[in-house]
C-alpha positions as CSV (number, residue, x, y, z in Angstrom):
1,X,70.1,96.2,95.1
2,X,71.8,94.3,97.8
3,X,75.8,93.6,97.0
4,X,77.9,90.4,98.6
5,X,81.6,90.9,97.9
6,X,85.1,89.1,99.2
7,X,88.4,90.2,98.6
8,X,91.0,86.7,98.5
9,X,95.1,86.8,98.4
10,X,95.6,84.4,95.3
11,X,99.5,84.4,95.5
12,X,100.5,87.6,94.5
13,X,96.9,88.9,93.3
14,X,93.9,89.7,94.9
15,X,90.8,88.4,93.6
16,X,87.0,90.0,94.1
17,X,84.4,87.6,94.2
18,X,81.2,89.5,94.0
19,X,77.5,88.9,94.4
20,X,75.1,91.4,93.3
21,X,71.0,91.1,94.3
22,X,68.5,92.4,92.3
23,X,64.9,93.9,93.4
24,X,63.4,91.8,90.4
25,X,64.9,88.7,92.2
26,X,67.7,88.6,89.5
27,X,71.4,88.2,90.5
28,X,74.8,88.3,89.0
29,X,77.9,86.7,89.8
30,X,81.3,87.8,89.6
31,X,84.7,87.6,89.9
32,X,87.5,90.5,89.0
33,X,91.4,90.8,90.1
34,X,92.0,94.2,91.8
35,X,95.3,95.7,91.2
36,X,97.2,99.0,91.4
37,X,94.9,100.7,88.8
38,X,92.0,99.5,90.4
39,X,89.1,96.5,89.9
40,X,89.7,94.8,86.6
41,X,87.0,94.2,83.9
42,X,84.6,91.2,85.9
43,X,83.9,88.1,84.4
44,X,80.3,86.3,85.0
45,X,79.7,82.5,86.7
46,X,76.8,80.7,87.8
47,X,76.3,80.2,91.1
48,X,78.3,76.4,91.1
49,X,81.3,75.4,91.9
50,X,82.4,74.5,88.5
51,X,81.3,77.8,87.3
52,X,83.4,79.8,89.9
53,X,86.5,77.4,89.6
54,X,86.3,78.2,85.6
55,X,85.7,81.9,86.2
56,X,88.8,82.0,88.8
57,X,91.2,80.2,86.0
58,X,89.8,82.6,83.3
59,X,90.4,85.6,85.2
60,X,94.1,84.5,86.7
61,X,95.0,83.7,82.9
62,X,94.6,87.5,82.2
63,X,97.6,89.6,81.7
64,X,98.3,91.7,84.3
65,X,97.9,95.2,84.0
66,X,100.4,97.8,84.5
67,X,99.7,101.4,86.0
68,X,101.0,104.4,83.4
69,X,103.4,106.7,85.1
């Protein structure tokens, strides 16, 4: 398995765009925010631009998680 991952400032969030390669030839897409607790649950696009724009607004529309103390 080959992996293709970016980390972007979005404002105040980061956001992991990820790109995951398969031996079968398969591949996944994702996206994720990473906070204080860590890398948040990912959500899946297709590899298009509308895709990725729709997976970004799904995954900023997410509350944001809180660490427990």
């Amino acid at each position: 398995m080959r992996f293709n991952n970016i980390v972007v400032n979005f404002g105040s969030r980061k956001l992991s765009i990820a790109q995951h390669h398969f031996s079968d030839g398969l591949s996944t897409n994702e996206i994720a925010i990473i906070d204080s607790i860590g890398v948040g649950d990912p959500i899946e696009f297709k590899p298009d631009l509308e895709s990725l724009l729709s997976a970004i607004g799904r995954v900023l529309s997410e509350p944001q998680r809180e660490s427990i103390k």
